[in-house]
N, C-alpha and C positions, 0 to 999 in steps of 0.2 A: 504493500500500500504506500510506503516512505516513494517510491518509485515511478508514481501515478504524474502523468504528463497533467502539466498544469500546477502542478503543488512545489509546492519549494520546502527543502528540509528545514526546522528552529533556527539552525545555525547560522542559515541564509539573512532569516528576518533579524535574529539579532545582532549581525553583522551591520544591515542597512542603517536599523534604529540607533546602533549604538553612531557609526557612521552621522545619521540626521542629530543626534545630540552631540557632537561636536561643532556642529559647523553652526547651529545656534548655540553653544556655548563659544564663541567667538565670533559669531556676527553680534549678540545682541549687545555689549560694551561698545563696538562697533558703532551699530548704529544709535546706539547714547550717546558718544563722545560727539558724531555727527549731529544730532539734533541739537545738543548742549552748545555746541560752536555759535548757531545760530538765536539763540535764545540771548535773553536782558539778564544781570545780574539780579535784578531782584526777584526775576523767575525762578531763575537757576536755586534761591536761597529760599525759595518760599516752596518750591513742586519738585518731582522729577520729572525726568524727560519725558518721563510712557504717558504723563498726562498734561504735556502740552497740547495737544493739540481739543482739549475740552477746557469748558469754563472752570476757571482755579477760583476758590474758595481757600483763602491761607492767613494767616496773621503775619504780615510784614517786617520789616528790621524796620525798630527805634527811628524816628525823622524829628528831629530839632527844627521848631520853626523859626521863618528867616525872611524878611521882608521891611520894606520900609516903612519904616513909622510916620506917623500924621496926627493930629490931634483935633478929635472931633467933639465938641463943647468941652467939658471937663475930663474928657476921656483922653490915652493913647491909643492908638489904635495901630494895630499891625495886619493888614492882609496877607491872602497870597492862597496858593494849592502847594498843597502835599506831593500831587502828584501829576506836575507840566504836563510831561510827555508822556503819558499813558491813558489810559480811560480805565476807571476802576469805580466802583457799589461799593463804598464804605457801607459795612453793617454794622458791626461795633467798634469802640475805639477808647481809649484808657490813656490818661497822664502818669500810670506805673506800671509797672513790669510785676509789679504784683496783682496789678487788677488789670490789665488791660483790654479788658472788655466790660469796662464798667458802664458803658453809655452807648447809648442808640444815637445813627447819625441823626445831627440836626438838633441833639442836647444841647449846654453849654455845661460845664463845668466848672465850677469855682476853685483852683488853686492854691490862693488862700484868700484872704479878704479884702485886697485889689486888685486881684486877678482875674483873668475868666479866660477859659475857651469855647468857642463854638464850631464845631467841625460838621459837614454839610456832605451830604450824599456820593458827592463826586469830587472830593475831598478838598474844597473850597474850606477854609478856614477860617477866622476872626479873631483875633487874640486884643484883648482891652487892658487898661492898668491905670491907676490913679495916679502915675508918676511916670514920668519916661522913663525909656527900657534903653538908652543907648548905652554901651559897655555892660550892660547887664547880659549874663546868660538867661535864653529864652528856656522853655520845657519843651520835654519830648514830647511826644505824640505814638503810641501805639494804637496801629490798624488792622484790623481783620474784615478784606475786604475780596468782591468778587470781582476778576479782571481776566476778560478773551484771551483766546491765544495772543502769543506776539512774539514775532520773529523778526531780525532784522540782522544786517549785513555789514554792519557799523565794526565788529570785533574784527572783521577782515581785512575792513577798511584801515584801522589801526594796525594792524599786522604787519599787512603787504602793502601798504599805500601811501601811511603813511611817512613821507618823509623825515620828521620832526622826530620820530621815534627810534631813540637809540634801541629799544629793545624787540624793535620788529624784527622779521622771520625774514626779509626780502632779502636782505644780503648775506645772514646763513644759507638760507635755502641755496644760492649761488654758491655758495664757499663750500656750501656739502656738493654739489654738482662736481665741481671742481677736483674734489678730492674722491670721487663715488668713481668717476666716467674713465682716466687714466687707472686706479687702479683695481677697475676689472678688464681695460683693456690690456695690459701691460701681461697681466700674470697668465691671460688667453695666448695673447702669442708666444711666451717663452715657453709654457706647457704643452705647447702645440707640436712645437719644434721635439722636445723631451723625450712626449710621449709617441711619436712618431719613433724616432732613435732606439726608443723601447723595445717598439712594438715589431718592427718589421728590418732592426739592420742589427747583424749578428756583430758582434765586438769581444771581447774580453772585461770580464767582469759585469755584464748587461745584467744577470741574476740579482749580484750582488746591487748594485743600483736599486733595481727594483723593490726590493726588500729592504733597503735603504729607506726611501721615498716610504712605502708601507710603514717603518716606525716612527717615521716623523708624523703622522696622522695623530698618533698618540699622544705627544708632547704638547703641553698647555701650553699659551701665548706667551703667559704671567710669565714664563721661566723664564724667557727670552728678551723680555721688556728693557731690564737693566743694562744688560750688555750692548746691545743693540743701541738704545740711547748712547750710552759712552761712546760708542762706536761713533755714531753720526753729529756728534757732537766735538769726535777731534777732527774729524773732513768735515766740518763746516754745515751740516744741512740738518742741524737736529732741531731747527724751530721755525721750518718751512713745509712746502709744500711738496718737493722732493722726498724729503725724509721719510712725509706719511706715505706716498704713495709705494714706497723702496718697504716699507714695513710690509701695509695689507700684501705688496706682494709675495714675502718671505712667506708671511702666515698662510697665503691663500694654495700658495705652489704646490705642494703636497698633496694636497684634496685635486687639484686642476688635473695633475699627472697622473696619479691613480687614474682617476675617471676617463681622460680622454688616451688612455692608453688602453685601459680593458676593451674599451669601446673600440678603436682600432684594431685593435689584435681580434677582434670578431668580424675583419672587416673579409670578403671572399680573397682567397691567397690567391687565387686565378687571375683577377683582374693585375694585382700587382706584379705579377711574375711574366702576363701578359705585355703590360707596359716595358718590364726591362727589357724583353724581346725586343720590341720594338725600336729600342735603341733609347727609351725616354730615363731623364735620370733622377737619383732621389729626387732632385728640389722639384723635378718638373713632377713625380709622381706624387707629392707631397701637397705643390700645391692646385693641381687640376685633377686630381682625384680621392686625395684623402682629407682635404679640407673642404669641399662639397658633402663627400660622405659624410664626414664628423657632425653636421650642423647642428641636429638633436644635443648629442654631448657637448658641442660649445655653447649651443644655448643653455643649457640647465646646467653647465658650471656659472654661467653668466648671471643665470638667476641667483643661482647662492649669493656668489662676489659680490654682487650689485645690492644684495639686501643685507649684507652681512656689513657692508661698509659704509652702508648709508643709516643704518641702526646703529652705529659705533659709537664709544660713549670713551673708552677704554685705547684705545690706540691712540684719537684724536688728542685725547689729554695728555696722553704720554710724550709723541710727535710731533705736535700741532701748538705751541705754547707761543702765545702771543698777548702778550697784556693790553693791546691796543682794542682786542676784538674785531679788529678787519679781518682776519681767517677764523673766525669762531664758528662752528658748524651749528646744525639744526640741535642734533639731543644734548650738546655741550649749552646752548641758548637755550633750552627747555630747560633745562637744570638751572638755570642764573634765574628762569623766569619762576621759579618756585620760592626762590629765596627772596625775590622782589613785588611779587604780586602773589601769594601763597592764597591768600580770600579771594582774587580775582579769577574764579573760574571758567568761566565766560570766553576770558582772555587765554590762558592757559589750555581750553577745551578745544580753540581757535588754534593754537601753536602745535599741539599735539596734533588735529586733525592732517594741518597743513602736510607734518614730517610721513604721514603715513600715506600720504595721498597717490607721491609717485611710484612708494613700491607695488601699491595695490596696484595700479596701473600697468606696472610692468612686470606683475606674475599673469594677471590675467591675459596679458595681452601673451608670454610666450609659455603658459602655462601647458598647455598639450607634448610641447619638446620638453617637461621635463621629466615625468613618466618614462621616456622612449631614453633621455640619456642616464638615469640612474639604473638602468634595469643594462643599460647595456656590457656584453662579457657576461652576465651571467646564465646565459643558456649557450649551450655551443649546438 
């Protein structure tokens, strides 16, 4: 019966399931930090994202009122809204944090005995005093009010646009380009050449090599950090743009040549042997027929290199040291933008989306070649 056309074994469904609960356990932060990009700081502190897009009902953060003073008969008087730029149903509203839903809009509340407030539906305000208020601090105002979606483009606009802002993403984003696009091209071509030499020209010592390159897969970055620094730091290039790219490609070369050699040495021996016939020589058989073959395996070393170096946090700090911040990368400027806007999530939600934007971009886009090059060499 386990065998009946149409049915699938347990193993099958929970393979899929477990499968579909991965990829919503990683789209849905996903698409939060995406929604949160786009949202107001006081949304963000009043809702989550999964209920943006319905009418929020919340109690707001503390608002000190602030407006100019006038004096109308015996009175001061100070107008103004709580809330300019927004549209929001005051429903209750409190001068403590201990009662702050002491009063219906459209109350007034007394303060102390020349004070008063009067807060109004759409949160128009009036604040009065027997005595001028200038150099005096005014009172809080706590709100719990109803206010529509709202989304807006403003946190992007500070990001990437704004000029005036030393802590926008525009010229990381460039400066991670910079240092992402050399070193995944750099560590493609010399791996190319390698694992060719590997895979298809008999030498002395070729084994050894091989198994060489194999245990370097093992060895962690960290080991290698220190020395490497000292190194590029007595030839000169340990706080530029050379140095970092000369790093990822130490780290990267190992994984390159592995991969793009198994994958060649599965490539038909007939074709190659056919070419030496012919009188064609390595370089011509290298590069008009095993660098077309390859492309699977150079893409999806590509994808690695290019997400491994563009998520770096750790090399860049290492080789990358500039106290000016003209070469500061994206996750090095995420990290300064925690220390400096830590309650500005909005902003932060906006710098994080930005860094992630182009690799999503460029898995999806050569996402099919990567399957076809990890798999490769391993069936014969």
């Amino acid at each position: 019966m386990d065998n009946i056309a149409g049915t699938k074994p347990a193993l099958v469904w929970i393979t899929h399931l477990t499968a579909l609960f991965l990829v919503f356990l990683w789209l849905f932060p996903t698409v939060g930090l995406l929604v949160s990009s786009f949202r107001t700081a006081d949304q963000i502190a009043s809702s989550g994202w999964w209920s943006s897009l319905s009418t929020q009902e919340a109690q707001n953060p503390a608002i000190r009122l602030s407006g100019e003073e006038f004096q109308d008969g015996d009175l001061f008087v100070i107008e103004g809204a709580l809330f300019p730029d927004r549209e929001v149903e005051v429903l209750k509203w409190g001068t403590s944090s201990r009662a702050p839903d002491a009063f219906n809009a459209g109350e007034t509340a007394e303060i102390s005995r020349d004070r008063t407030v009067t807060l109004q539906v759409d949160g128009a305000f009036r604040f009065t005093a027997l005595e001028s208020q200038e150099g005096k601090r005014l009172p809080r105002v706590f709100t719990t009010a109803i206010s529509p979606p709202e989304f807006t483009t403003e946190n992007y606009e500070f990001m990437l646009l704004d000029e005036s802002n030393s802590e926008g993403m525009a010229k990381a984003f460039f400066n991670t380009l910079t240092v992402t696009i050399p070193a995944t091209i750099i560590p493609i071509l010399v791996a190319a050449f390698a694992a060719y030499a590997l895979a298809w020209m008999d030498f002395p010592g070729r084994a050894l090599l091989v198994a060489f390159v194999v245990g370097l897969l093992v060895v962690p970055l960290q080991l290698a950090l220190i020395p490497l620094l000292t190194l590029h730091n007595n030839i000169g290039i340990g706080k530029g743009y050379i140095g970092v790219w000369l790093a990822h490609t130490g780290f990267g070369l190992p994984l390159a040549i592995y991969l793009l050699r198994n994958y060649m040495a599965g490539l038909p021996r007939d074709i190659i042997e056919n070419a030496r016939v012919d009188g064609a020589t390595e370089f011509q058989i290298f590069t008009k027929i095993i660098l077309p073959l390859s492309f699977p395996a150079l893409a999806s070393f590509a994808i690695f290199q290019f997400l491994w170096t563009w998520n770096d946090l750790l090399v860049a700090k290492v080789f990358l040291i500039d106290s000016t911040g003209q070469t500061t990368v994206m996750t090095n400027q995420i990290v300064e933008l925690l220390g400096t806007r830590g309650g500005n999530w909005e902003i932060l939600a906006t710098a994080a989306f930005v860094s992630i934007a182009v690799p999503l971009g460029v898995f999806f886009a050569m996402q099919k070649y990567l399957v076809r090059g990890l798999l490769a060499g391993s069936v014969k």
